[in-house]
N, C-alpha and C positions, 0 to 999 in steps of 0.2 A: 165767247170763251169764259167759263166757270173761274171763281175763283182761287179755285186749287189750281186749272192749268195755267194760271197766269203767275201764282207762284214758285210753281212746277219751274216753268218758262224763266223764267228771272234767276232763279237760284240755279238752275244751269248756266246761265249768261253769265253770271257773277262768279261763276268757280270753271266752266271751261273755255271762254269766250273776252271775259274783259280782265286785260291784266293785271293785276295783283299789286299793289305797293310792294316798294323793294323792301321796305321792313319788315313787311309779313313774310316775304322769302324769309328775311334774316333770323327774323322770331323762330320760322319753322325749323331753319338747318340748323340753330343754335339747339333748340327743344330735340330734335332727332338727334345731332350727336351727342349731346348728354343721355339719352336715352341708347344709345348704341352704346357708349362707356361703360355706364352704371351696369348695362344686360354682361358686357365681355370682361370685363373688371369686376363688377360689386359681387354679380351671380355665378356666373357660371368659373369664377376663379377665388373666390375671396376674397378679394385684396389686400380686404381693411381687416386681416390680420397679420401682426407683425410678428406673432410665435411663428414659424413655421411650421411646428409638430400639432396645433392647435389649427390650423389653417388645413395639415395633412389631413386629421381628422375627420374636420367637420366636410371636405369636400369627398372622404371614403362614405360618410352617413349622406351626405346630399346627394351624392351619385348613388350608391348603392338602395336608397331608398325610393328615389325616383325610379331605376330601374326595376324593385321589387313588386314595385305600383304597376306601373305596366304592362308586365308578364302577367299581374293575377289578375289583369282586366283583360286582356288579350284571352286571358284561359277560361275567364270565368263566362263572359259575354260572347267568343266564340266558338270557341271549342268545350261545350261543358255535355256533350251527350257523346257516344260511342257510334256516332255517323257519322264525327266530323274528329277525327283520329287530331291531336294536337303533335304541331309540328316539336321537333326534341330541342329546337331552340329558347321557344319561350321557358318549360321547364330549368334549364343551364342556366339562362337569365336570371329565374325566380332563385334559386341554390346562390347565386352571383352573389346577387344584390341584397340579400338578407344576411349574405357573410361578409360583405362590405361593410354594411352597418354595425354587424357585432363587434369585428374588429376597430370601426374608428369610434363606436360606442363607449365600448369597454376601456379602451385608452383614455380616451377622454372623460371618463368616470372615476376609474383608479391612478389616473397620473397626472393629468394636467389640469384639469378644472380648479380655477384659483384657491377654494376655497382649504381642499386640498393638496396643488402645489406647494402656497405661498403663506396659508394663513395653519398649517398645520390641524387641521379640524379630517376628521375620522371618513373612509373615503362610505362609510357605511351609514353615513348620516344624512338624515334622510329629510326633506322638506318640500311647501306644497308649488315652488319654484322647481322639482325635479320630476314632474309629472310628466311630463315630456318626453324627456331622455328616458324615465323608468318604463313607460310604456311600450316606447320606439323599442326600445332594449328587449324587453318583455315579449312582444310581436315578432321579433323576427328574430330570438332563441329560439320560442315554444313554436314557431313556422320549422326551423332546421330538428328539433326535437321531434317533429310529428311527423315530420319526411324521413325520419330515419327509422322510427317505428313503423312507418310504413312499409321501406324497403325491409326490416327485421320482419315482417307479418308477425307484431307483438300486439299483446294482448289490450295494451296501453294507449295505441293507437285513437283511436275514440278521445280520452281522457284529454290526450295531450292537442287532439283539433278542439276541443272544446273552452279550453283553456286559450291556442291560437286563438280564435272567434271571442273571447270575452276582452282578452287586452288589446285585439287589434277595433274592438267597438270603443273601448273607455280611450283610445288613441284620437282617433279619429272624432268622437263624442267629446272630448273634454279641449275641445280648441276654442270655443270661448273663454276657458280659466285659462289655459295651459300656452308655454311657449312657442305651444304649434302654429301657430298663426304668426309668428315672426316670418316666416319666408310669407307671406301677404305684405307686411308693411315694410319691412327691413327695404326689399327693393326699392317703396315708393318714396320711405324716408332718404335712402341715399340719393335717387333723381329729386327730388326737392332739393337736397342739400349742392346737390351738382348744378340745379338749375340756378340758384340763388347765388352762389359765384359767378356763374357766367352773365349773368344781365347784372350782377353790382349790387344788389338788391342785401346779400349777406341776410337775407329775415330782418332788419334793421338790427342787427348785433355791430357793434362798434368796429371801427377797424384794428387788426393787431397792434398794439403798443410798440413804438419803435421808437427807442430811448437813446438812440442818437440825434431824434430831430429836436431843438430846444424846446421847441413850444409844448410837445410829448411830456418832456420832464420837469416843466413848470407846472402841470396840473397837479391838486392836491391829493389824487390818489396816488401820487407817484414820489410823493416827498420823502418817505422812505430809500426807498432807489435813487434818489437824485444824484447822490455822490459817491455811488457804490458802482463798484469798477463794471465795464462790458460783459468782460468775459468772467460769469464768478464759478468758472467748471464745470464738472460732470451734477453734478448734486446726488441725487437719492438714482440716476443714472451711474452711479462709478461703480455700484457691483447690481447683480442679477437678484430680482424681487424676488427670491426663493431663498430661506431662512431655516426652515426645518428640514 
């Protein structure tokens, strides 16, 4: 018997044949339901936002976007010659999901984006943190702008796929500078952060301060607070961070 089958051999023994420590059960079902949470909570709903309208948003641009993606691979990759007729669904899909994005784009550009909400600064102001959204934006206007000149048989048509093709390359092209890359890490930073409560670990960050226990309020970062009441209200929570 060669040394690979004898590896081969073993390393099946050890994963379907001899059983398992009960902690490595526990490791796994702990790591899969955090990993099941973070996919149906962090992803596919948002959670970890507490605007609503900002939450509606971003899940009209994260559906509408993912759906736009799909349709123009479906059409590109299968259906791109006049022998293989493209079924009328994925076209609706592609319409769908480019006008989901404008819409929870455009909201979230002109209305809520903090900068604009909260800090009164010009919704037309522009920086290289907006690369992103300006793009995403940019793509899937000038995509509804070129299907419509298409259905017009306008002379513009051309101008306006060429323009498509330029901002949906700098979209896709500038996701090492650009926000794009947040749906890559975003999920993997909330299962760390979910993983790290559930085994106790917290990243080694402290535990919450809890200035009812004495030993809590005898520490000298808390000598301030020592003798200042429980309950000291709503604070900068008593009206809505929206000023202008």
């Amino acid at each position: 018997m060669t040394s690979f089958t004898k590896a081969a051999r073993n390393t099946f023994l050890k994963i379907f044949v001899n059983p398992r420590p009960r902690e490595h059960h526990w490791v796994f079902d702990k790591k899969f339901g955090v990993a099941v949470h973070t996919f149906f909570s962090g992803v596919l709903t948002s959670s970890e936002f507490c605007n609503q309208k900002r939450r509606i948003a971003h899940l009209l641009g994260m559906y509408g976007f993912v759906i736009n993606v799909v349709a123009t691979v479906m059409m590109v990759m299968f259906y791109s010659t006049s022998n293989t007729p493209t079924p009328a669904i994925w076209p609706q899909l592609w319409h769908i999901g480019a006008l989901m994005v404008c819409v929870g784009g455009y909201w979230f550009w002109f209305f809520i984006r903090v900068d604009v909400a909260s800090e009164g600064a010009s919704p037309f102001r522009v920086i290289r943190a907006d690369l992103f959204i300006l793009s995403l934006l940019a793509s899937n206007t000038l995509a509804l702008v070129w299907a419509y000149s298409q259905f017009t048989e306008s002379s513009w048509a051309f101008l306006f796929l060429s323009l498509y093709l330029i901002s949906t390359t700098v979209l896709f092209g500038s996701v090492p500078w650009s926000k794009f890359s947040h749906m890559f890490f975003k999920p993997a930073a909330a299962f760390e952060k979910g993983l790290s409560a559930a085994n106790g670990s917290r990243n080694n960050l402290p535990e919450p301060a809890d200035r009812t226990d004495p030993a809590t309020r005898d520490r000298h970062s808390m000598s301030l607070l020592k003798d200042a009441p429980l309950d000291m209200g709503l604070g900068i929570k008593r009206e809505s961070p929206k000023h202008y």
